[in-house]
Each structure stands twice: as C-alpha cells, then as structure tokens.
N, C-alpha and C positions, 0 to 999 in steps of 0.2 A: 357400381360406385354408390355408397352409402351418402346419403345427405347427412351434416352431422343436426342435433336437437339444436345447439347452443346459434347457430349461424346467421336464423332468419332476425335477431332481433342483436346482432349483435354488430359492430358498426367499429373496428378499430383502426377507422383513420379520428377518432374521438375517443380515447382513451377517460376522460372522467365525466362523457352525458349520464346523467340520470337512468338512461335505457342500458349501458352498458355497466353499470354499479347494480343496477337490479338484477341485469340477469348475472352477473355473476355472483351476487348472493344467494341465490337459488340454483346455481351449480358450482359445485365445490371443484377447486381443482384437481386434477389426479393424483393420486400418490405415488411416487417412485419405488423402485426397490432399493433391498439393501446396497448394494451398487449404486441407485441413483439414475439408473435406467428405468423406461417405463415400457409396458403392453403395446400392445395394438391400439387398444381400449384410448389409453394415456394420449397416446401420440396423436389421437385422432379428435381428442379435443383440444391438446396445443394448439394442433393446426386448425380446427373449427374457430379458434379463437380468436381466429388473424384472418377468419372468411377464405382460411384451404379445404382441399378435399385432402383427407391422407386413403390412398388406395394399396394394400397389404397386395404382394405379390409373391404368396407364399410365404418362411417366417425370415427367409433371408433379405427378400428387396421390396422398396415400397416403392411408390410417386404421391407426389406431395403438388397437385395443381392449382392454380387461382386462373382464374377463366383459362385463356388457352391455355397456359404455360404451363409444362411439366417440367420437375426435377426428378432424376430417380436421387433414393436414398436406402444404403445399405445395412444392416442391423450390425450393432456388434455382436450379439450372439443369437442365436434362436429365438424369435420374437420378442426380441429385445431391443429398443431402438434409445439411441444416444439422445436427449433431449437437444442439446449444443445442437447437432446435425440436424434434428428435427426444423426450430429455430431459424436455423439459415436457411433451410431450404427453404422454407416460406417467405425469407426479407429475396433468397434468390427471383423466388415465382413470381414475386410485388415489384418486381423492380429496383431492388433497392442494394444495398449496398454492404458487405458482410467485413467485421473488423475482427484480423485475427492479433492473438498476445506474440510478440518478437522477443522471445525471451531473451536474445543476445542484449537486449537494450531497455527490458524492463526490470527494475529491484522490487520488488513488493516488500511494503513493509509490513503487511499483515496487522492494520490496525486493532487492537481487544482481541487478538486471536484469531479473526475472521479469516478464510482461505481464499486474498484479494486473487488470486491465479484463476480460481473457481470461479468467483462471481464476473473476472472481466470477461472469461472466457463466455457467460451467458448475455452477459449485456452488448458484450461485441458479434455474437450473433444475432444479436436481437435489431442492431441499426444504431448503437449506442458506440462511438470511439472510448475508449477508455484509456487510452494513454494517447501522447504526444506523438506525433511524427515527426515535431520540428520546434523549432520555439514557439510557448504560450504568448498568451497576450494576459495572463496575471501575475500577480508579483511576486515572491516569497523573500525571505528573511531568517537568520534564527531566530526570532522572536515572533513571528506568525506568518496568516498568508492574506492576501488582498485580491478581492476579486478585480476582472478586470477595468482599465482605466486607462485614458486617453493620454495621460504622463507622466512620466515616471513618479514613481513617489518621495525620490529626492527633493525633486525641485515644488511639491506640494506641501510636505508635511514635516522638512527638513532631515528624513533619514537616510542615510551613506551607505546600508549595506543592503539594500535591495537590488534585486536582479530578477528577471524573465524567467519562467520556469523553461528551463530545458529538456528537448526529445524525451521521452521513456518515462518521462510522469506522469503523474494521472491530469485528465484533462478535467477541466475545473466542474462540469457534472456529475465525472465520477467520483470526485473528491465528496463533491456533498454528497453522494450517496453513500461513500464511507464514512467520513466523515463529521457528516452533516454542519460542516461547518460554516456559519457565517447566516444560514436560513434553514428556514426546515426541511424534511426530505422530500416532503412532497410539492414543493413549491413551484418546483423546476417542470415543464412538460416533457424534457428529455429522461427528469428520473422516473414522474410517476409511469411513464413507458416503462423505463429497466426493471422498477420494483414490482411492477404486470409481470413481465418476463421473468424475475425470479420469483414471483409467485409460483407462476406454473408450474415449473420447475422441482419445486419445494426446499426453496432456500429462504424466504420472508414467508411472513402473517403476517397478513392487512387486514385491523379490525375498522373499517370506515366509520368517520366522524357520525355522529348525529344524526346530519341533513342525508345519510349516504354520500357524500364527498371526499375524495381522496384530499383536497386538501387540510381536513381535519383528522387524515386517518392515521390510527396507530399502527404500524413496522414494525413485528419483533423480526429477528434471523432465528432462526433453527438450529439445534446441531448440526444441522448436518452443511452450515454453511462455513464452519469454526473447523478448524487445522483439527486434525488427529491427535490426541495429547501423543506427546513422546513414552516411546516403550523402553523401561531400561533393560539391558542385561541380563540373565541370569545372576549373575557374578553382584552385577548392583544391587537386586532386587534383595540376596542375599546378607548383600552389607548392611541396606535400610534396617532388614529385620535385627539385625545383630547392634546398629545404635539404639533401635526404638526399646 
C-alpha cells in the first residue's frame, strides 16, 4: 500500500485552513477522462484527499481504507474508476453518511444549463443532501425563495402565498450552490465542502481569494458540468441548412 504525497499535510475534517488551500495549490487536481472517469493515478488522490488509502487490486477491484476500515470498490471498466464510487467509499470508511438522487421524487430544473443530476449525484456522495426527504424549513413563493425562519412569512412580512418547500427539492445548500442565491457560494461550510468534491471531480475551478481563502474564491463550472447540447436529426440538421 502506497502512502499517497498529498496526506501528511492534509487535514479534511477543515476544509478552508491555510495548510489545506496550500497544499492544494501545489497539487492540481486530477483530470478525468473523456467519460469523466479517472486512473488509478486520479482515484488515489481523491482518496488522499479525504486522508484514504486507495489500494488497486488489479484493474478491476480496489479498497478505499481510512485507519481500519475497508470498502472494496469496483471499476467500471479496465482501470477506470467512477469518481461518484470513489467519493462514497471514503464518506463510507469515515463514517459518515452517503445521499443517493431518488429520481421518482426529484425534477431538476437544470439551472443556466448545468446537469443538476450530475453535480447532486457528486455532492450527495460526498456527505452533502441535496434534495429534500420531507418538508424544508424555508419558504418559497412565485416571486422568490427565503432562507430559513422561525414563522411563517405571512404573519411577518404580510405575504399569503408562501409555503414550506416540499420533499424532492433541493435543500437550501444546494440551492446556493446552484444557485447562489441569497449569499455567496462559498459562504456556507457545507458548500465549500461540495465545491472541494466537485473540484476533484472536474466539474468547478476554484481560483482562491487573495488571502488563499475560499471565502473570497472565484467558482467557474466546466463544460463538462453543463447538459450536452441537444443533437438534431438528420432530417433537421438538413432543414436548418435549407432556411439558413
């Protein structure tokens, strides 16, 4: 078992010390491939990231350990490992707690294009809920949303058509993280965790503030976190050329 480089100095129950904005600025994240899958190479510094071991067991099975605890984890193809799986196995090893997407009860509304399916699927591996189980505790309206509050906002602010956000919404962290509504994106310590994890990943670029602080740091998305444009037809592609 390989010790990974990034481990000794890296400490991610503190997601924005000083010590861990340094050393990730002196190690770049991995890069996926075209798929969005990573190496050996990749997987072994997600999991360095989060203080695992990843141990390759041939190019089909790995274990992903944090002191005792093993998970196995399986590639999806020839030394090709799922980053989502990666992810979990490590919040599995930690203890901690893995959120999967229940499509029967989720709508994505794909904010600017982005592929909300994708990124909840990374953040809900990561220890981040991203949707509702049950009723919110903030408010929404067709005229905006309200973080949350101790009474309703009828009886505060005089408005009649607010209501509780219901099951299969996004929960009000991951809204700021799509969002960003209402504060910025790094404000929250549950986002700048998710925007860590879709770092990794390679769905965000985090250029850090100044000071190196995530709470000054600029978040672009990638291509590769944005829907697929739609493909038309034969038959359409034909038609375009014959108005244009």
């Amino acid at each position: 078992m390989t010790q990974q480089s990034e481990q000794p100095e890296m400490d991610f129950g503190a997601f924005a010390t000083p010590a861990a904005n340094h050393a990730r600025s002196r190690n770049s994240p991995p890069a996926p491939d075209a798929d969005g899958l990573f190496d050996a190479h990749g997987a072994s510094i997600i999991c360095g990231r989060r203080q695992c071991w990843f141990e390759p067991e041939g190019e089909l099975f790995a274990v992903v350990q944090f002191k005792e605890t093993r998970i196995k984890l399986t590639a999806i193809a020839p030394g090709r490992w799922d980053p989502v799986a990666v992810l979990a196995a490590c919040i599995k090893a930690h203890g901690g707690r893995v959120y999967e997407v229940d499509y029967e009860k989720v709508v994505p509304t794909n904010p600017g294009g982005l592929d909300e399916i994708r990124i909840a699927r990374v953040v809900g591996a990561d220890g981040l809920r991203p949707y509702l189980s049950k009723t919110g505790r903030y408010f929404e309206a067709p005229y905006g949303v309200w973080a949350p509050v101790e009474r309703p906002l009828e009886t505060e602010q005089g408005f009649h058509q607010t209501f509780r956000v219901s099951a299969g919404k996004p929960t009000w962290a991951f809204r700021i993280l799509l969002w960003r509504h209402g504060a910025p994106p790094t404000s929250d310590y549950r986002v700048r965790r998710a925007l860590r994890a879709l770092e990794d990943v390679g769905l965000v670029h985090i250029k850090l503030g100044p000071r190196g602080g995530m709470a000054t740091a600029s978040c672009t998305w990638t291509p590769r976190a944005y829907l697929a444009p739609a493909q038309l037809s034969p038959a359409d592609e034909e038609a375009l050329e014959m108005l244009a």
